[in-house]
C-alpha positions as CSV (number, residue, x, y, z in Angstrom):
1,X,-59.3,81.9,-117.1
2,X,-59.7,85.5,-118.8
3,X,-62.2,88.0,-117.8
4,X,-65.2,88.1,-120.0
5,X,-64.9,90.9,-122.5
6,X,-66.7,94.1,-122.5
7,X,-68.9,93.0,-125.8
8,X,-69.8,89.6,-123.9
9,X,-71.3,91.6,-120.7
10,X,-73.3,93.5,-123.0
11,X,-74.2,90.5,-124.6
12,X,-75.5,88.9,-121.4
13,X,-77.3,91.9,-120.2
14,X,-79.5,92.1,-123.4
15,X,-80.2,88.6,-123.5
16,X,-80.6,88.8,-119.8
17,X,-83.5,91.4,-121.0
18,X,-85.4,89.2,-123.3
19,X,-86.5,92.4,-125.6
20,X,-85.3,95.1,-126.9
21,X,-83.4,97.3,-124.8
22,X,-82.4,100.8,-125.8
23,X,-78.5,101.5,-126.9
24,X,-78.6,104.5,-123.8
25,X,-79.3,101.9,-121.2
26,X,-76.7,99.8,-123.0
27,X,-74.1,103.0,-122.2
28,X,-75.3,103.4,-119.0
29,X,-74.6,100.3,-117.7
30,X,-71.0,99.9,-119.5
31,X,-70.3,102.8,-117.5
32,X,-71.4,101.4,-114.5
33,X,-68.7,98.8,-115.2
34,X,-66.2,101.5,-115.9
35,X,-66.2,102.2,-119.3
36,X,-67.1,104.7,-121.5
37,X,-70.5,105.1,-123.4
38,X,-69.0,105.2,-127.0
39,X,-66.8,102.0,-126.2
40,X,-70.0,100.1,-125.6
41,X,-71.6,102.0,-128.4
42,X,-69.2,100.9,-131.0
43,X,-68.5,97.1,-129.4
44,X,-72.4,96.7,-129.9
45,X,-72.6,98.0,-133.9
46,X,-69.8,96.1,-134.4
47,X,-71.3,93.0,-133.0
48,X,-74.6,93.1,-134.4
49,X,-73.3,94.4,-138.1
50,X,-71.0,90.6,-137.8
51,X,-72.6,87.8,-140.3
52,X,-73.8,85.4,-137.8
53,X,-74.6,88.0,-134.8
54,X,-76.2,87.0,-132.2
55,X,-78.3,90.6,-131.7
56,X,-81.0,92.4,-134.3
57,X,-80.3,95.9,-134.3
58,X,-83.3,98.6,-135.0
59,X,-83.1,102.2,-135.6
60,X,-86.3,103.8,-134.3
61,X,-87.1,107.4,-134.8
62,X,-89.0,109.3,-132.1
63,X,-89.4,113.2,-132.0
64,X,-86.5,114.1,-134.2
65,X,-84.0,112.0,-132.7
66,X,-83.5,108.3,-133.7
67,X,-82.6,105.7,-130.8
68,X,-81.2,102.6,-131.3
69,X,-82.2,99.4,-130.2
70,X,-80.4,96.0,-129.8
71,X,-82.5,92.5,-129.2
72,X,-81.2,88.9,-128.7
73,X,-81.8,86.7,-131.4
74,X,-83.2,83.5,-130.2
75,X,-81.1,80.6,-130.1
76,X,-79.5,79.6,-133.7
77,X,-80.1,76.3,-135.1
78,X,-76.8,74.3,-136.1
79,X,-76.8,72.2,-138.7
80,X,-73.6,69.6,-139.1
81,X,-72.7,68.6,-142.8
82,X,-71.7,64.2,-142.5
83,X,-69.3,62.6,-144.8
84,X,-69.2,58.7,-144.1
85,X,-70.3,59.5,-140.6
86,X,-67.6,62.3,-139.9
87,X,-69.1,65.8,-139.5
88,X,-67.1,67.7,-142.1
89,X,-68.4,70.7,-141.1
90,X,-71.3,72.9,-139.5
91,X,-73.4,76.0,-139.7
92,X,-75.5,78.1,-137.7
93,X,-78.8,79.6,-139.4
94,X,-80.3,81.7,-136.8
């Protein structure tokens, strides 16, 4: 069995949040697990920017500087498509 990826830790930790956490704490904790800030930075846009993403991203601007934040979506709804009782196919609408 493989190692969960560095994209699926940060997946669990925000879901393990419940609400929006802030990218900074995001980097702070991939560093905790030996990685750099701008790897989690990046593995984060790049997940939430995918089609059927399972995080909502959210610029927020403060006092000149703009923070990002990432927050789980809640779980998706999956719809299977029937074709003389075979599913021929499926889709996730979150």
């Amino acid at each position: 069995m493989k190692k969960p990826s560095l994209k699926d830790k940060l997946l669990e930790y925000v879901r393990s949040k419940n609400d929006w956490v802030n990218g900074g704490e995001l980097e702070r904790y991939a560093m905790e697990l030996g990685k750099k800030g701008s790897t989690a930075s990046r593995e984060l846009r790049l997940l939430s920017e995918e089609e059927t993403s399972p995080l909502m991203k959210e610029e927020r601007m403060g006092q000149k500087v703009k923070s990002i934040w990432y927050k789980p979506r809640k779980e998706p709804q999956i719809i299977h498509y029937y074709v003389q009782g075979q599913i021929v196919a499926t889709k996730k609408i979150w």
